[in-house]
N, C-alpha and C positions, 0 to 999 in steps of 0.2 A: 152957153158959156159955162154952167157950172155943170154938167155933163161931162164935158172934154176937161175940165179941170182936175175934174172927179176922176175920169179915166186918167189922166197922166200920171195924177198921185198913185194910179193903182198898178202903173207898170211900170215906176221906180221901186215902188215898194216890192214889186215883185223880183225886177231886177237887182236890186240891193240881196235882198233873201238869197236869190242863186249865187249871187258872187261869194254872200260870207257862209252859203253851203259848200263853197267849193268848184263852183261852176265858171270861174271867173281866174280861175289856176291860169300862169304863162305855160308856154309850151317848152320853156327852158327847165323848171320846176318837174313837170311829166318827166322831163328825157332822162331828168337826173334822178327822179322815184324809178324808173325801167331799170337803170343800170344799177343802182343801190340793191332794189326787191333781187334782180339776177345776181346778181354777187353773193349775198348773205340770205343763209338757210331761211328758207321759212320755219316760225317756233311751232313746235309741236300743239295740236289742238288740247288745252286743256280741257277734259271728258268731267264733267259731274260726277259727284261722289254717285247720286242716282244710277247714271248710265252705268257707272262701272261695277255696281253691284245688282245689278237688276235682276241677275240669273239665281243668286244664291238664295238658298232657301232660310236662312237666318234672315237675309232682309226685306225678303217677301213675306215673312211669317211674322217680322217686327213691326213692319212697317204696318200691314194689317193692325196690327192688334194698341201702337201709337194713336193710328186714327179712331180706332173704335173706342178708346179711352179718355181720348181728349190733347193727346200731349200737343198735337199741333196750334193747337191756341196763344202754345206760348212757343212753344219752339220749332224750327225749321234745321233742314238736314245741314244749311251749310251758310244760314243767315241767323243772328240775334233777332230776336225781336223783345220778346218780356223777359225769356231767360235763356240761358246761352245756347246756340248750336248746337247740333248733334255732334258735327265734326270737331268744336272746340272741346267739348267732354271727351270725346275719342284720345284727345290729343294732350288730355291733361291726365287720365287714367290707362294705366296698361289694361288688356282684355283675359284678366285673371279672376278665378273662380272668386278669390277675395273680395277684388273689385267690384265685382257682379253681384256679391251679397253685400256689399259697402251702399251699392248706387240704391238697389233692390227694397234697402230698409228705409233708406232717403224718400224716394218717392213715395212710398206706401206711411212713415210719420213723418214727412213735412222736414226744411232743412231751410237754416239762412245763413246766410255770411260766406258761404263759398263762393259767392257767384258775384256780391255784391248787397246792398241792402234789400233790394227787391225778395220777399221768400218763397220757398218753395211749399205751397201747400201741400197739406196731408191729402193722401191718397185711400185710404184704409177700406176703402170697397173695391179698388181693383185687388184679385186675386194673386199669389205671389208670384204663380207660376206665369202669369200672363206678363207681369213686369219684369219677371228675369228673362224672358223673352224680348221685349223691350230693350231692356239694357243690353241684351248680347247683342240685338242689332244696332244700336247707339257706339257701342264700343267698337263693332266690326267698318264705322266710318271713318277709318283716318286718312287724313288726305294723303 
């Protein structure tokens, strides 16, 4: 008895699960997603900032020399985690020589309040030239 009890609770449960997976859709619902998808474009695949720079050699030579420094601990090409994105820096700095030696000085002595209270620790053992590398690949991410 508690066997077969045991199994029935486990093929509601199962069948509960496929219906609010979708599995449980009318076939009125289906005919009307066929004719909606066939009418209206499909949206273009948004491509990662990754994919779509993968060839250049600014961001094969940044991206290199980001991970070998460390920057990914806090930051990611197109997510926040400790400090901002690559692509929100891209997108709040034009990709000018200025800029480049603006970001350049930041990382290498340390910087707070642009970003938020979180700071930006010093850097002052990566080399300059490694970090304006950095940054010209930082900067070449805008969405």
């Amino acid at each position: 008895m508690k066997i077969a009890k045991s199994m029935a609770m486990g093929v509601i449960a199962i069948s509960t699960l496929a219906y609010s997976c979708g599995g449980g859709s009318s076939s009125d619902s289906s005919s009307e997603s066929s004719t909606t998808s066939s009418s209206a474009p499909a949206p273009a695949a948004s491509q990662s900032l990754e994919d779509k720079y993968k060839d250049d050699p600014v961001f094969v030579a940044g991206s290199s020399k980001a991970k070998e420094a460390g920057c990914t601990a806090c930051h990611m090409v197109e997510r926040k985690i400790v400090g901002p994105s690559y692509a929100d820096v891209a997108a709040k700095y034009e990709n000018t020589q200025e800029n480049v030696e603006l970001l350049t000085s930041r990382v290498i002595k340390g910087n707070v309040g642009e970003w938020g209270e979180v700071p930006m620790p010093a850097h002052p053992h990566l080399d300059n030239s490694d970090v304006e590398t950095i940054v010209k690949y930082v900067l070449l991410l805008k969405k």
